[in-house]
C-alpha positions, 0 to 999 in steps of 0.5 A, spaced: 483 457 502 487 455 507 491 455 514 498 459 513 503 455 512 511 457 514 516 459 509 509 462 505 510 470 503 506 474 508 503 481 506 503 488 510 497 490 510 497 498 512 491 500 515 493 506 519 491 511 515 486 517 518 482 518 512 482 525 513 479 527 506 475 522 506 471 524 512 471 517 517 475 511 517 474 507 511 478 502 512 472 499 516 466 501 510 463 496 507 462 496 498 460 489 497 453 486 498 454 482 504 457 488 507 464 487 506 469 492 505 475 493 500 480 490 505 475 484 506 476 483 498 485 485 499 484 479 504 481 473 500 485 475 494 492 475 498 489 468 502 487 464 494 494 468 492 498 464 497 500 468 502 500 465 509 500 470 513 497 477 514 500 483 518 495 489 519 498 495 521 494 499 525 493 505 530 492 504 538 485 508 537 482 503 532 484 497 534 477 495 537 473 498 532 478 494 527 478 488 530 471 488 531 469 488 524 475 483 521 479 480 527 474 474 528 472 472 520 480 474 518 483 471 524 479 464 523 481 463 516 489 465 516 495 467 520 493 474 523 498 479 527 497 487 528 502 491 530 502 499 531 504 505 527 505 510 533 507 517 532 512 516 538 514 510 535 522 512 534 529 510 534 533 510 539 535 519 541 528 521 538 523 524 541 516 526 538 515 533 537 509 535 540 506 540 534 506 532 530 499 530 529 500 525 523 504 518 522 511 519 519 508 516 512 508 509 508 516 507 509 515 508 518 509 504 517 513 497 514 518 499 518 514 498 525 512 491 521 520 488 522 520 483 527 513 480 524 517 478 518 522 473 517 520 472 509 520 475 502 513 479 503 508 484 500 505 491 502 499 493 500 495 498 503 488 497 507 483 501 501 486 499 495 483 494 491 489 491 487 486 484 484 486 477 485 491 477 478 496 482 482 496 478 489 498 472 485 503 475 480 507 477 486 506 472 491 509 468 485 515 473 484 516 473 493 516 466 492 521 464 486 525 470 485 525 476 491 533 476 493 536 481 498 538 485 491 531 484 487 525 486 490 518 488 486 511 491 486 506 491 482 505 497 476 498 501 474 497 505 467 495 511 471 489 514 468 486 507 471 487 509 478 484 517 478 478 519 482 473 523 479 472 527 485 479 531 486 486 529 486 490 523 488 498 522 490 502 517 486 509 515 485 511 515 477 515 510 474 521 510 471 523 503 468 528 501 463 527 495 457 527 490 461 521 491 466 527 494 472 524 500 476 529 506 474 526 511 479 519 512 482 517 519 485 511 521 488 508 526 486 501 529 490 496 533 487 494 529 481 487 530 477 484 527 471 485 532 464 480 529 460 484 523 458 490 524 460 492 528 467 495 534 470 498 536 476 500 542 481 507 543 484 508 546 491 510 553 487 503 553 484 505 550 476 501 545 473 504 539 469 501 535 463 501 528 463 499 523 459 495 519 463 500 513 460 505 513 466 506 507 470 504 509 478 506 505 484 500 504 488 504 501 494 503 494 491 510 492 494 515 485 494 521 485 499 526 482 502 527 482 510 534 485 509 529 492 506 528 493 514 535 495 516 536 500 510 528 503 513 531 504 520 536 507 517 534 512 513 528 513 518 533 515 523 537 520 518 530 523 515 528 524 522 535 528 523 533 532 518 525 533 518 524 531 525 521 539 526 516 538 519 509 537 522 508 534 515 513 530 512 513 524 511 519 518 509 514 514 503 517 508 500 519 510 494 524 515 497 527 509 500 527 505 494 529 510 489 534 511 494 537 505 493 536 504 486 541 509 485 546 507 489 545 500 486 544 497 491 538 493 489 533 492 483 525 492 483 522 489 477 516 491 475 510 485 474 504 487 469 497 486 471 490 485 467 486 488 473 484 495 475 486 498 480 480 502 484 479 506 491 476 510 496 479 516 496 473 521 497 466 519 499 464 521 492 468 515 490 464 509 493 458 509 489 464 508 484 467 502 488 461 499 490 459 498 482 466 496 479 465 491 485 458 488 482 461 487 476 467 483 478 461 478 481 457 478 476 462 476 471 464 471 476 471 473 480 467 473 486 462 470 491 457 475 492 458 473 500 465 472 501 465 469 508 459 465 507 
């Protein structure tokens, strides 16, 4: 693998996250045999992929315990640069509500990465693990076809992307014959329902699904041109919701957003890899073993920086 190259995608990487259902900072927990982490395993297969440079978005508060466990072996192999999801990170005219305690969600981090993009990129988050096939199919998409009307993510069946210890928020897909997105919800509070799922609405209902939708785990292909539509959107939702301690702008608000009003189209790219995660600390004996098999079937080294 080698240095980043100029006009390469680059990849968002969104690391700012509290885990707080997770208990610690789980970006930094290591699954792998020699100590690495999930975000260790989202690098090497988004450097082999052929993205040139990676951006780390980040909280002040972890700065040094993340950069101690990844700046020197990430930032002597790829182009690396980190930037900061702060909560007072807002427009112009906005000030931060005292009572806020948590990050303005998923399209406010890609947000704060918008003077460090100037080509097609892709946005992951920091405690997934998506699998080299999805990170070469949108490195692929980002470099032949991404436009500022056609972006792209990477689609999971959802019953491949459950935890077996307690609920999870995913946003369902929607598309239409030829593989373009139609919608994409995010729904909270998910649950395995033997094959298929279930989940709870805010009023308390309980909703079957079959287990077979197509959910985005924020693997994500966009445009630079994306980030004026964030900015603006952020502004109108912080109008709305700026007194909400617990909303959230996420990505596919905006996406779906644009998708109704035509602005753009978002293919939708299949991948044969698994996604798995860490949701909760129950998950990482899980994570850890679905790890041990991919290097025992030979997709990965058993030390990757070595």
């Amino acid at each position: 693998m080698s240095e980043g190259r100029t006009g390469n995608p680059s990849l968002i990487v969104m690391a700012a996250g509290i885990g707080s259902r997770y208990g610690g900072l789980k970006q930094i927990d290591p699954v792998g045999p020699g100590g690495e982490a999930i975000i260790d395993y989202t690098v090497y297969d988004a450097m082999r992929a052929g993205f040139g440079k990676i951006i780390f978005v980040i909280r002040k508060d972890i700065e040094e315990a993340f950069r101690q466990a990844f700046g020197k072996r990430f930032e002597s192999r790829c182009d690396v640069t980190y930037v900061y999801q702060e909560m007072d990170n807002l427009p112009p005219g906005f000030t931060l509500p005292p009572e806020r305690k948590k990050p303005w969600g998923t399209a406010h981090a890609v947000l704060t990465a918008e003077k460090e993009v100037t080509e097609p990129f892709g946005v992951a988050n920091a405690d997934d693990f998506y699998g080299y096939s999805s990170f070469n199919v949108l490195c692929q998409f980002l470099r032949d076809q991404c436009t500022p009307q056609v972006f792209t993510m990477v689609g999971y069946i959802l019953r491949n992307t459950l935890s077996e210890h307690g609920s999870v928020s995913r946003g369902i897909c929607r598309c239409d014959s030829q593989g373009y997105l139609e919608s994409v919800v995010e729904i909270t509070q998910i649950e395995k329902n033997n094959s298929a799922a279930k989940y709870t609405d805010a009023d308390g209902k309980v909703h079957p699904l079959s287990g077979d939708e197509i959910v985005s785990m924020n693997l994500w292909g966009f445009h630079p041109a994306l980030m004026s539509t964030i900015r603006k959107d952020f502004s109108d939702f912080l109008r709305e919701n700026i007194h909400n301690i617990k909303a959230e702008l996420y990505i596919p608000t905006v996406i779906n957003s644009m998708l109704e009003k035509k602005l753009i189209q978002l293919k939708v790219l299949q991948t044969p890899d698994s996604w798995f995660g860490v949701t909760y600390p129950e998950d990482k004996p899980t994570v850890k073993a679905c790890i041990n098999h991919l290097i025992q079937r030979g997709d990965y080294p058993e030390r990757l920086w070595t």
